[in-house]
ZALUMVO-583774 format. One record per residue: residue number from 1; residue in three letters; x, y, z of N, C-alpha, C, O in turn. Coordinates in steps of 0.2 Angstrom, whole numbers, always signed. Atoms other than C-alpha are relative to their C-alpha. Example, Ala and Ser with C-alpha at 12.3 -4.5 7.8 and 13.67 -1.06 7.14 Angstrom:
     i    aa     nxx     nyy     nzz    caxx    cayy    cazz     cxx     cyy     czz     oxx     oyy     ozz
     1   ala      +4      -6      +0     +62     -22     +39      +4      +6      +0      +9      +5      +3
     2   ser      -4      -6      -1     +68      -5     +36      -4      +5      +3      -1     +11      +4
***
This chain:
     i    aa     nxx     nyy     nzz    caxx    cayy    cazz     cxx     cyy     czz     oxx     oyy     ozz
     1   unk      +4      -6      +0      +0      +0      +0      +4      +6      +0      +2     +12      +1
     2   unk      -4      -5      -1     +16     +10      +0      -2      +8      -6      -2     +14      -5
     3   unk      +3      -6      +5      +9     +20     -18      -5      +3      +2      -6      +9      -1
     4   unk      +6      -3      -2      -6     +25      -7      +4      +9      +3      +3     +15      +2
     5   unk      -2      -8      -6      +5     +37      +6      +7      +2      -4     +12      +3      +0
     6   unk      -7      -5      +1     +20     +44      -5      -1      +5      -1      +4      +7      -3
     7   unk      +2      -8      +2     +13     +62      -6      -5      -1      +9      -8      -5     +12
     8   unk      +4      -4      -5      +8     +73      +8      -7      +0      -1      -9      +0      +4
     9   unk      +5      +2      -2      -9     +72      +3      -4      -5      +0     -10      -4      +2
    10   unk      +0      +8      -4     -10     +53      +5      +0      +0      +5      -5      -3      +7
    11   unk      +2      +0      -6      -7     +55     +20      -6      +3      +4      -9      -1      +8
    12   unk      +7      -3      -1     -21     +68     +23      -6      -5      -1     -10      -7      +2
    13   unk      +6      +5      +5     -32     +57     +11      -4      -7      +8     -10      -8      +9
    14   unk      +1      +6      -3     -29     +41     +24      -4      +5      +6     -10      +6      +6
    15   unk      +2      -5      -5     -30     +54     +40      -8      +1      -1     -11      -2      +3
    16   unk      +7      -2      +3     -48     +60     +33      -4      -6      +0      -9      -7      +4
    17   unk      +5      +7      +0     -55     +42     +29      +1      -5      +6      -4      -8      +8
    18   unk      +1      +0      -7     -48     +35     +46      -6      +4      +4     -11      +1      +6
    19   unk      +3      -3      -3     -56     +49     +54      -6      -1      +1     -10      -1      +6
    20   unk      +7      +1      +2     -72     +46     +46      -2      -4      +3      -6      -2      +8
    21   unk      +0      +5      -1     -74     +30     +50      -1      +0     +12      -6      +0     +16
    22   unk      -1      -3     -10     -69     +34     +72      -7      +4      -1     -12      +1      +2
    23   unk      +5      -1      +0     -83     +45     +69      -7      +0      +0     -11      +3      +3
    24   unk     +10      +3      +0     -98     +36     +64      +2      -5      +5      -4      -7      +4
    25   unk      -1      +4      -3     -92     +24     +76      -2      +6      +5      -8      +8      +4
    26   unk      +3      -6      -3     -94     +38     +89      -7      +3      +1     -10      +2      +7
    27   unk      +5      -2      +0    -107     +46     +84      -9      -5      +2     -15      -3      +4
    28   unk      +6      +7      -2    -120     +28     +86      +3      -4      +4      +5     -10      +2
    29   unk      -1      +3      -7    -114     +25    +103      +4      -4      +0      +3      -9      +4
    30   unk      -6      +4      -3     -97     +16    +102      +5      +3      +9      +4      +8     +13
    31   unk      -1      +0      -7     -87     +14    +118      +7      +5      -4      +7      +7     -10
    32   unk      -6      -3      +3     -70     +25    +117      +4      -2      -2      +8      -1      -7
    33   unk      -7      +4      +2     -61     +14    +118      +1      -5      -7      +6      -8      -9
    34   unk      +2      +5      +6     -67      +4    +103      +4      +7      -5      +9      +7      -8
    35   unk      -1      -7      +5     -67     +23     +93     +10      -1      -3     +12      -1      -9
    36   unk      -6      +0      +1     -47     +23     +97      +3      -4      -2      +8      -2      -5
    37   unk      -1      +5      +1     -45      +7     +94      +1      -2      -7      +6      -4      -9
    38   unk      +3      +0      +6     -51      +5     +78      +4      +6      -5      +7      +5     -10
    39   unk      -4      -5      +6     -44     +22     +69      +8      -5      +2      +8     -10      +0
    40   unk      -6      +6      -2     -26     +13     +77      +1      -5      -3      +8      -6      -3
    41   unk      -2      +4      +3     -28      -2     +68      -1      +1      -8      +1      -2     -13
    42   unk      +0      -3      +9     -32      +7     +51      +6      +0      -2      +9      -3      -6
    43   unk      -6      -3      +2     -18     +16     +52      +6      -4      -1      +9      -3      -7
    44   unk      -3      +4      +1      -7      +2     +55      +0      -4      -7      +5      -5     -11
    45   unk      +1      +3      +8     -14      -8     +40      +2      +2      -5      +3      -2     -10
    46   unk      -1      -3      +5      -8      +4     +30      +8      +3      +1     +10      +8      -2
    47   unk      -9      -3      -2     +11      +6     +39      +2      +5      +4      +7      +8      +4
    48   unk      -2      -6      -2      +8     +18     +50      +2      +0      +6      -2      +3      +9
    49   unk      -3      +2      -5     +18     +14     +65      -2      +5      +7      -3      +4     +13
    50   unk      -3      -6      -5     +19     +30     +75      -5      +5      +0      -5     +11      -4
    51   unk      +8      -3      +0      -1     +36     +80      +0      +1      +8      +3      -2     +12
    52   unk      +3      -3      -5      -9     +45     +92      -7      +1      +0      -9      +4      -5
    53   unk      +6      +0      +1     -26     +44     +96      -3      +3      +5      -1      +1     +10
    54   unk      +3      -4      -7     -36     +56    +109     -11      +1      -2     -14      +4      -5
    55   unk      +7      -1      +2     -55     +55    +108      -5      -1      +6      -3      -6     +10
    56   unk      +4      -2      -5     -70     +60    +122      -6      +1      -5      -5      +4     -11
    57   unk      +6      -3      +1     -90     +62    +118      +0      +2      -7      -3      -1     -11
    58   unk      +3      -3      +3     -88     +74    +108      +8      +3      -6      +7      +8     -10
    59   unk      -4      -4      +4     -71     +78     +99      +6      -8      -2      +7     -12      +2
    60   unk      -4      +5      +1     -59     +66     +91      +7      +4      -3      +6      +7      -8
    61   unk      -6      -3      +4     -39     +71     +88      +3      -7      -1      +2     -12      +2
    62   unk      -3      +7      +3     -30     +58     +76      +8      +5      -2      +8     +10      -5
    63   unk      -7      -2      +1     -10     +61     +75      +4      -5      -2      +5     -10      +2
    64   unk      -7      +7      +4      +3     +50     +64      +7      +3      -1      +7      +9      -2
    65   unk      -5      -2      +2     +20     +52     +60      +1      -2      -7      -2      -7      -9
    66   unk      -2      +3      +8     +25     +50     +40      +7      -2      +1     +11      -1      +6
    67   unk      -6      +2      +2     +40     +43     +32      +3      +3      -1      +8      +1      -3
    68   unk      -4      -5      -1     +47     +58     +34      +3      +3      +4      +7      +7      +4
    69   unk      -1      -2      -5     +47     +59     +50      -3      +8      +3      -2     +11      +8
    70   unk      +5      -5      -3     +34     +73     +50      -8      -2      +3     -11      -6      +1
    71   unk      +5      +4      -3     +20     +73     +61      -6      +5      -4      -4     +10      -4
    72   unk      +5      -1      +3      +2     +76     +52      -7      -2      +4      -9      -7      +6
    73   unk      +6      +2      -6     -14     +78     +63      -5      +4      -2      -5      +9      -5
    74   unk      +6      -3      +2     -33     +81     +61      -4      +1      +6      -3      -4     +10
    75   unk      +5      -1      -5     -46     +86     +73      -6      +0      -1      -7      +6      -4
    76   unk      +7      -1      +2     -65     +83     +72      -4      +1      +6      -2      -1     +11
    77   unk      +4      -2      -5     -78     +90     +83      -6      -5      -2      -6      -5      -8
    78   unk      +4      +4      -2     -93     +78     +86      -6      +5      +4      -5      +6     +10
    79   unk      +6      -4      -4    -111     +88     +89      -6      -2      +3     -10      +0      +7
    80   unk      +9      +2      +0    -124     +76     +88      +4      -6      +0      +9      -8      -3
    81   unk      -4      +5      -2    -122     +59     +96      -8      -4      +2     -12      -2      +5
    82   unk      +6      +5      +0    -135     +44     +95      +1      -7      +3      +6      -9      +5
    83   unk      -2      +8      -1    -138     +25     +98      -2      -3      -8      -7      -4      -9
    84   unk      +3      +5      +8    -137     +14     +79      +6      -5      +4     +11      -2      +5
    85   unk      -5      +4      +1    -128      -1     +84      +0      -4      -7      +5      -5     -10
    86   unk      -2      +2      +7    -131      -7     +66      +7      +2      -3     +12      -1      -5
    87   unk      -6      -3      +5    -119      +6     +59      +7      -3      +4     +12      -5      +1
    88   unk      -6      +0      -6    -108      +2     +75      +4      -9      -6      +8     -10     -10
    89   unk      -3      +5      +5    -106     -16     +68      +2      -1      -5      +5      -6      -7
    90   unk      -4      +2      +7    -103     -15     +51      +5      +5      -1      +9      +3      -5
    91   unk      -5      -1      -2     -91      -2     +55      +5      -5      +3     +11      -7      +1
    92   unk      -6      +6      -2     -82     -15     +65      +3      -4      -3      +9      -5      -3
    93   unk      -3      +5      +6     -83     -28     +52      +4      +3      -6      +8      -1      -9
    94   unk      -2      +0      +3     -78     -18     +42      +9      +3      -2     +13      +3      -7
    95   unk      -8      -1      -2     -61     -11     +51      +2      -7      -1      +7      -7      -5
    96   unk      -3      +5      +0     -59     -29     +53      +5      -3      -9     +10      -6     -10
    97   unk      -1      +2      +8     -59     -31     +33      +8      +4      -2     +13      +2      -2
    98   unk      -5      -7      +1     -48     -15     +30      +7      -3      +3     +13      -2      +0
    99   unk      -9      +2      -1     -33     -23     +41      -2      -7      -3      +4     -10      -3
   100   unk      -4      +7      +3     -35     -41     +32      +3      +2      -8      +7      +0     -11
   101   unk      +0      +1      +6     -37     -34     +15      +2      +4      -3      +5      +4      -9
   102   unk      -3      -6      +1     -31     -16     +15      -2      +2      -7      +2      +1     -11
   103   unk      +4      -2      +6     -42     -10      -1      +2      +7      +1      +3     +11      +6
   104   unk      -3     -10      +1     -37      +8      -9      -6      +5      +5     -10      +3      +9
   105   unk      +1      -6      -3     -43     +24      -1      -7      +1      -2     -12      +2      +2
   106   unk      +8      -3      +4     -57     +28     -12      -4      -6      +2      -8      -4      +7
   107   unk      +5      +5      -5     -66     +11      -7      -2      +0      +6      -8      -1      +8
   108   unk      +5      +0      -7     -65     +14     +10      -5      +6      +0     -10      +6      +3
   109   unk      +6      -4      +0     -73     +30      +7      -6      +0      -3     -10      +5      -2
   110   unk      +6      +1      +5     -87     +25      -4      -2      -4      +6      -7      -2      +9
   111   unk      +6      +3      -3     -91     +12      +7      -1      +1      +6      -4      -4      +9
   112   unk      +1      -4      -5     -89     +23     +23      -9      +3      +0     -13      +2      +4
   113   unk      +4      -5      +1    -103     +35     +15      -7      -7      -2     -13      -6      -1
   114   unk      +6      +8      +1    -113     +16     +11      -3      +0      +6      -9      +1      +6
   115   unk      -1      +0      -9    -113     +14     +29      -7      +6      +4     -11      +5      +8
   116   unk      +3      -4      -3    -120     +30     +33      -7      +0      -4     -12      +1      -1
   117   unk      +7      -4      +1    -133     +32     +22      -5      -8      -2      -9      -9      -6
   118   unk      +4      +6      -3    -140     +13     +29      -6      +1      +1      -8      +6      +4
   119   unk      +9      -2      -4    -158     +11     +32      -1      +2      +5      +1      +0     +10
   120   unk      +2      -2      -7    -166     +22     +42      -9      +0      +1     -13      +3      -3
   121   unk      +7      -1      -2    -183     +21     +51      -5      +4      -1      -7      +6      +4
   122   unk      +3      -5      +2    -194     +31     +44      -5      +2      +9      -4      +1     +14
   123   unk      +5      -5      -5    -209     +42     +55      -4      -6      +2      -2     -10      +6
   124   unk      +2      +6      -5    -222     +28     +59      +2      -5      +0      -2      -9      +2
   125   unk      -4      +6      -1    -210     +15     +59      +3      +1     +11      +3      -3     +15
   126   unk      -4      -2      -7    -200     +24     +77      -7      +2      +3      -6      +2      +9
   127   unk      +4      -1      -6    -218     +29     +82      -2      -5      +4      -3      -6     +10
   128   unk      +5      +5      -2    -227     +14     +82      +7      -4      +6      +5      -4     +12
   129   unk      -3      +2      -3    -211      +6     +89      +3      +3      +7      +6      +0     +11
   130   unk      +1      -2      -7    -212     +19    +104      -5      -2      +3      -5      -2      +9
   131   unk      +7      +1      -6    -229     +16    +109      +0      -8      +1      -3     -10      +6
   132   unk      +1      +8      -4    -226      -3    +110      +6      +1      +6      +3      -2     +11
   133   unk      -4      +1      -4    -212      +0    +121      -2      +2      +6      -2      -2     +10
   134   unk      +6      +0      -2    -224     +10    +130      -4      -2      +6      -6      -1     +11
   135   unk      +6      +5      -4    -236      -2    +133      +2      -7      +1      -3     -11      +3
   136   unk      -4      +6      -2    -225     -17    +135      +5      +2      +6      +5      -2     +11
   137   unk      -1      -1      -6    -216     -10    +148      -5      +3      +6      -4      +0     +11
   138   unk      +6      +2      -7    -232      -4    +160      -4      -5      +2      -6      -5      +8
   139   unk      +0      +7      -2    -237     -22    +157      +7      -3      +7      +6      -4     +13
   140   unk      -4      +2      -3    -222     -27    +163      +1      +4      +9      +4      +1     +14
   141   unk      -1      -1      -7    -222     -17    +178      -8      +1      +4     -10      +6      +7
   142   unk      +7      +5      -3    -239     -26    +183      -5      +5      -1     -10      +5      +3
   143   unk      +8      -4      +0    -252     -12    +177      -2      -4      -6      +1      -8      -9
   144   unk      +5      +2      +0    -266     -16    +170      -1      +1      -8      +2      +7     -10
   145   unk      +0      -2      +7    -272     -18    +148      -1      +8      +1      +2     +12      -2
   146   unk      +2      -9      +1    -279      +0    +152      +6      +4      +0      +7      +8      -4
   147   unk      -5      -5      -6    -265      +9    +162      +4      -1      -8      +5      +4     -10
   148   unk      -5      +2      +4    -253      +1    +147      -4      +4      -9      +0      +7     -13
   149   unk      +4      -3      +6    -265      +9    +131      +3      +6      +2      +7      +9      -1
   150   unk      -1      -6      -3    -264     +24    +142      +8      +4      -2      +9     +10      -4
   151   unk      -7      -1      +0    -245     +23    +142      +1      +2      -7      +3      +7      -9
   152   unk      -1      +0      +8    -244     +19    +122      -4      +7      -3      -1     +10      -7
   153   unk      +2      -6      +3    -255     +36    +119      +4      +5      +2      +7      +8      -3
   154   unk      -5      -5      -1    -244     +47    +131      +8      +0      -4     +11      +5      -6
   155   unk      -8      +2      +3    -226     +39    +122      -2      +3      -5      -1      +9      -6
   156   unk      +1      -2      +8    -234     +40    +105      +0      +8      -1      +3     +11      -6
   157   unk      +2      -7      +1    -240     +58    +107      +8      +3      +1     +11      +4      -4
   158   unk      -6      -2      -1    -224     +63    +116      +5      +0      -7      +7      +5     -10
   159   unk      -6      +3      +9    -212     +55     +99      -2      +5      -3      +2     +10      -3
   160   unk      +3      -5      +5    -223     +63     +88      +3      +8      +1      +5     +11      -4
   161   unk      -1      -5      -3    -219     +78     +95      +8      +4      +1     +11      +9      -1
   162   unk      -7      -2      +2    -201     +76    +100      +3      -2      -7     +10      -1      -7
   163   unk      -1      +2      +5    -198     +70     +83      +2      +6      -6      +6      +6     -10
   164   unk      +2      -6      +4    -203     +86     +75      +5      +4      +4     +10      +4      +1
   165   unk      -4      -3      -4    -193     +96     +87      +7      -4      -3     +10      -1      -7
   166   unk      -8      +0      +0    -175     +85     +85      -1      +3      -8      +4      +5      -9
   167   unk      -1      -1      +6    -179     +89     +66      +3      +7      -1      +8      +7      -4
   168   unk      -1      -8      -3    -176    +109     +71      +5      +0      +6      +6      +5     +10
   169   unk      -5      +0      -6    -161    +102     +83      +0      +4      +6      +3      +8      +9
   170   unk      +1      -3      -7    -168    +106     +97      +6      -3      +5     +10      -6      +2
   171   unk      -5      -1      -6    -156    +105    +114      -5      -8      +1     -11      -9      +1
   172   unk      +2      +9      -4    -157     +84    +119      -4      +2      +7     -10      +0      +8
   173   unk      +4      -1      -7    -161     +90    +137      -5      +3      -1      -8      -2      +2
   174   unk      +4      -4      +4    -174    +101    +131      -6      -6      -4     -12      -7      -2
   175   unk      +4      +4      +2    -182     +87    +122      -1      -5      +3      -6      -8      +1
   176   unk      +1      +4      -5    -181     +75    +135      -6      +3      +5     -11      +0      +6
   177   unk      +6      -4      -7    -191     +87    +149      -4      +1      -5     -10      +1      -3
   178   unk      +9      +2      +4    -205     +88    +134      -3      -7      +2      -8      -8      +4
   179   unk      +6      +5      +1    -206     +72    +133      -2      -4      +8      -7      -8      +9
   180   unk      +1      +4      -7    -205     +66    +152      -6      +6      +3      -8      +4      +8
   181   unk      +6      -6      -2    -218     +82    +155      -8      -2      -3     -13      -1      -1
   182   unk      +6      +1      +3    -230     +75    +142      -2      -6      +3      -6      -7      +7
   183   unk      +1      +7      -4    -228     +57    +147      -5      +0      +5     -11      -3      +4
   184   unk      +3      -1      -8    -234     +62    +166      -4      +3      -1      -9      +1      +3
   185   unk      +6      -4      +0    -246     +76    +159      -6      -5      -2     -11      -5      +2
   186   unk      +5      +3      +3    -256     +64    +149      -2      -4      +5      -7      -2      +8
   187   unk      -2      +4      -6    -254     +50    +162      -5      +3      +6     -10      -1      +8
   188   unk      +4      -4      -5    -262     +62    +176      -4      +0      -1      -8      -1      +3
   189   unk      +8      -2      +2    -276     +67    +166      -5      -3      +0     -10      -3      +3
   190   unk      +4      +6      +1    -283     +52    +160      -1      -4      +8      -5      -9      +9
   191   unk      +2      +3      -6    -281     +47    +178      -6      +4      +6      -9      +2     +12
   192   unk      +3      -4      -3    -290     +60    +184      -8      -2      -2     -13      +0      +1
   193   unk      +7      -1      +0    -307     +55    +175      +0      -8      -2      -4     -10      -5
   194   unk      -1      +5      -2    -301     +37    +178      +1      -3      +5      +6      -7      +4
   195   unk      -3      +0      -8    -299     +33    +195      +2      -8      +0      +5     -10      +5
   196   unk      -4      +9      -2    -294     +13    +193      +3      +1      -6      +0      -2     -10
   197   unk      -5      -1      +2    -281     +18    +183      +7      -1      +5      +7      +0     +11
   198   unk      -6      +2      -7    -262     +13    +192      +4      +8      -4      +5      +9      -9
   199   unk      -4      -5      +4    -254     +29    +189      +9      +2      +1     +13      +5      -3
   200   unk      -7      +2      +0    -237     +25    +196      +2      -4      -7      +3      -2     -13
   201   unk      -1      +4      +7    -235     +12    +183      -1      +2      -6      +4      +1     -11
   202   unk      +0      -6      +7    -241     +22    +169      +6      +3      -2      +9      +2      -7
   203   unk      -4      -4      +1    -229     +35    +173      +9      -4      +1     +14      -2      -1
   204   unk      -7      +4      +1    -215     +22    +176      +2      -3      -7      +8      -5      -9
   205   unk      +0      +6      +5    -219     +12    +161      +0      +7      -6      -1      +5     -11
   206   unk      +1      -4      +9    -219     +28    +147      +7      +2      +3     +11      +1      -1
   207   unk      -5      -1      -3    -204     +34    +157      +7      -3      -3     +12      +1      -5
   208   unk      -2      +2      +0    -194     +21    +155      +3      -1      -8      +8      -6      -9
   209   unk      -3      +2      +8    -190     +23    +133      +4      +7      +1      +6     +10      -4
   210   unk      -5      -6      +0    -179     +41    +141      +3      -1      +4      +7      +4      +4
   211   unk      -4      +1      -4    -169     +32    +154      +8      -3      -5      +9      -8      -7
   212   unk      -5      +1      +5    -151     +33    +144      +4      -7      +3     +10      -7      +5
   213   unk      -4      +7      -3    -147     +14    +148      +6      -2      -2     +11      -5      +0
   214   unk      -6      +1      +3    -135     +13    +134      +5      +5      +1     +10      +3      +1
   215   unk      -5      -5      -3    -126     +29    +139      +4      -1      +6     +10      -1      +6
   216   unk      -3      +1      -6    -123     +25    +156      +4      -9      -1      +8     -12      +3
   217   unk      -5      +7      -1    -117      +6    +152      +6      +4      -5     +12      +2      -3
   218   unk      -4      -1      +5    -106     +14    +139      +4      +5      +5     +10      +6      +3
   219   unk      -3      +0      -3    -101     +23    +151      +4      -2      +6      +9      +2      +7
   220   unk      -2      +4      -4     -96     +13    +164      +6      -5      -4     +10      -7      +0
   221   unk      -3      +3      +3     -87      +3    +151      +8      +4      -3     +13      +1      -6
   222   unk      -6      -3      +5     -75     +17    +146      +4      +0      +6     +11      -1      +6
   223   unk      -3      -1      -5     -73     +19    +164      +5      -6      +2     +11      -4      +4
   224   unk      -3      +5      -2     -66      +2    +167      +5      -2      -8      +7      -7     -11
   225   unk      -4      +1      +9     -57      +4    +150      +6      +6      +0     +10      +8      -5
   226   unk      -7      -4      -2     -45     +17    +161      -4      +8      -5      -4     +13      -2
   227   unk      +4      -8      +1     -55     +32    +150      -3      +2      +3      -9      +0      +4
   228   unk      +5      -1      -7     -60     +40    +164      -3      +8      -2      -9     +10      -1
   229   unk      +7      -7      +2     -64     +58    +156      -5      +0      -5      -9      +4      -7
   230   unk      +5      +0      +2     -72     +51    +145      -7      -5      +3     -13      -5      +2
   231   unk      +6      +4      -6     -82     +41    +156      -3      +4      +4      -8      +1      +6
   232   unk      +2      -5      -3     -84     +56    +166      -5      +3      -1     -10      +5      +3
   233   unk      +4      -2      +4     -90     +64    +152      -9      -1      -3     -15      +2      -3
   234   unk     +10      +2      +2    -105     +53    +147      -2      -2      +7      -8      -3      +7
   235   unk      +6      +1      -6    -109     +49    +165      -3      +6      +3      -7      +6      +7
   236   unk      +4     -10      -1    -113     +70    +167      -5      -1      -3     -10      +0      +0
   237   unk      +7      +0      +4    -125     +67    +152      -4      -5      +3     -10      -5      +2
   238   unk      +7      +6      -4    -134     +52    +161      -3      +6      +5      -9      +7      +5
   239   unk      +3      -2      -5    -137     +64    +175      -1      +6      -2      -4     +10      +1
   240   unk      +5      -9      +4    -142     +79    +164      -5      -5      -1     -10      -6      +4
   241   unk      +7      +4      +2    -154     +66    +156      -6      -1      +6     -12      -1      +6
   242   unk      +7      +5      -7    -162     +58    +172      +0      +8      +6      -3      +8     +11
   243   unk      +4      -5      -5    -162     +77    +179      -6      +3      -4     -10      +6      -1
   244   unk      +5      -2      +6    -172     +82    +162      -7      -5      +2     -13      -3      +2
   245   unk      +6      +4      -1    -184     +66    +165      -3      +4      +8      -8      +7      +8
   246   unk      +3      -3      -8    -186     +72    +185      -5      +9      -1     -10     +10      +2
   247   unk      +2      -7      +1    -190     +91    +180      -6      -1      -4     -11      +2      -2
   248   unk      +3      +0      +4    -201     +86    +167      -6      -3      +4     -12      +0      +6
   249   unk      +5      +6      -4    -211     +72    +176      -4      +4      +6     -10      +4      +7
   250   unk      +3      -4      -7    -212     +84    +192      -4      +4      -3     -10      +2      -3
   251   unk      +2      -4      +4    -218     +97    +183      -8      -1      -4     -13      +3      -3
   252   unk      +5      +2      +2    -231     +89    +173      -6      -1      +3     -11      +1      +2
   253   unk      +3      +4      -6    -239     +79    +187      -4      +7      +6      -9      +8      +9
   254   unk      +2      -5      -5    -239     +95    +198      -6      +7      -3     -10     +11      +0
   255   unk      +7      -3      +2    -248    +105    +185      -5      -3      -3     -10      +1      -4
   256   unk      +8      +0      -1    -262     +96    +182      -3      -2      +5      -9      -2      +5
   257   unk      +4      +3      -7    -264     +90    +200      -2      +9      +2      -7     +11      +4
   258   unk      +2      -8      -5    -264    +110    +205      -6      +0      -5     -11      +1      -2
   259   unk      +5      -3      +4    -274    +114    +190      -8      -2      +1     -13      +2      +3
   260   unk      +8      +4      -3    -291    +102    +193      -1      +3      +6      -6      +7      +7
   261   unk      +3      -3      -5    -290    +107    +210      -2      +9      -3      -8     +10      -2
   262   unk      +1      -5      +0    -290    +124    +206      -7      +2      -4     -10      +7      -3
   263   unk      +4      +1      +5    -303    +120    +192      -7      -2      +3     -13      +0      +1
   264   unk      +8      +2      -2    -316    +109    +203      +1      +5      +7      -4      +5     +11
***
């Protein structure tokens, strides 16, 4: 592969399509350590000995040395951060591929940009699959077919809702206390002209599709993987998150309980 990196912008080329790659890794919830891990063994596939890799949440710096004994370095900021484990694994498969088979440049980019633009869920595809979630978890925490219907209308409404909103990149925390606000709003009310509704359960069971489980195990995972600021990192957004559900849920719950009263 030595014809790939004889020119200074070779190596930029490789640099940029590593990078990419670290990236979407990144961006659909890889651990850190996989993120570093992975640009690292690109590098190497293709002779590069003498790498540095630094990457946190939300920024990744990638640093190599050339055959010249110059060092060349890029830096990516990272704004917007999700959960696809799909992309996650065919990324991995296909770092794996990259060091047995070392294919030119332009392929891993083409089939970098493949990667990304993988199936995605359409509008009622992610609703319907919120409101089962929904109504399959307030089952599960022992309420009742009603209390669980109950649940699938506040999620669905909620989705709908924040759905439209990340469209317009709303603030994550910001969409979160909508949706844990509507959850409990809905939730309350129906149980207000319901009285054998379980409304614990309800509000547990719609609750539970904003509890960031893959956040906090991922980070837990970086933490025992010695990346501790980045561990630190994502474990600060678990507790913005689960402070966004508490504000939102309080919130909700306390004005329709104030508001009835004030109403009958």
């Amino acid at each position: 592969m030595g014809e790939h990196l004889d020119t200074e912008l070779s190596y930029h080329r490789l640099l940029s399509t590593t990078i990419d790659l670290g990236v979407l890794l990144l961006v659909n919830g890889a651990e850190i350590y996989r993120v570093e891990e992975s640009m690292q063994r690109i590098l190497k596939a293709y002779g590069i000995e003498s790498t540095d890799v630094f990457a946190i949440p939300n920024l990744i710096i990638l640093s190599m040395e050339t055959a010249d004994k110059e060092t060349v370095t890029k830096m990516r900021r990272v704004y917007a951060r999700g959960t696809n484990y799909r992309i996650v694994c065919e990324v991995n498969d296909y770092v794996r591929y990259i060091c047995a088979q070392k294919p030119p440049l332009a392929e891993v980019r083409q089939h970098t940009q493949e990667i990304r633009r993988g199936p995605v869920y359409g509008f009622p595809t992610q609703l319907f699959a919120a409101a089962l979630i929904g109504f399959f978890f307030t089952l599960f925490f022992d309420g009742t077919l009603k209390d669980a219907v109950v649940a699938m209308s506040a999620v669905a409404l909620a989705k709908a809702l924040c759905m439209q909103m990340e469209r317009f990149h709303a603030n994550a925390f910001f969409v979160t206390l909508v949706a844990s606000l509507i959850h409990t709003t809905v939730a309350t009310g129906c149980s207000l002209f319901m009285p054998d509704l379980h409304l614990g359960r309800i509000i547990t069971g719609t609750l539970m599709i904003l509890v960031p489980g893959v956040a906090f195990t991922t980070a837990i995972r970086d933490m025992i993987a010695r990346d501790l600021l980045a561990g630190m990192i994502a474990g600060l957004e678990c507790i913005l998150v689960g402070s966004a559900i508490a504000i939102g849920s309080t919130v909700g719950y306390w004005a329709v309980s104030e508001g009835w009263k004030w109403l009958t």
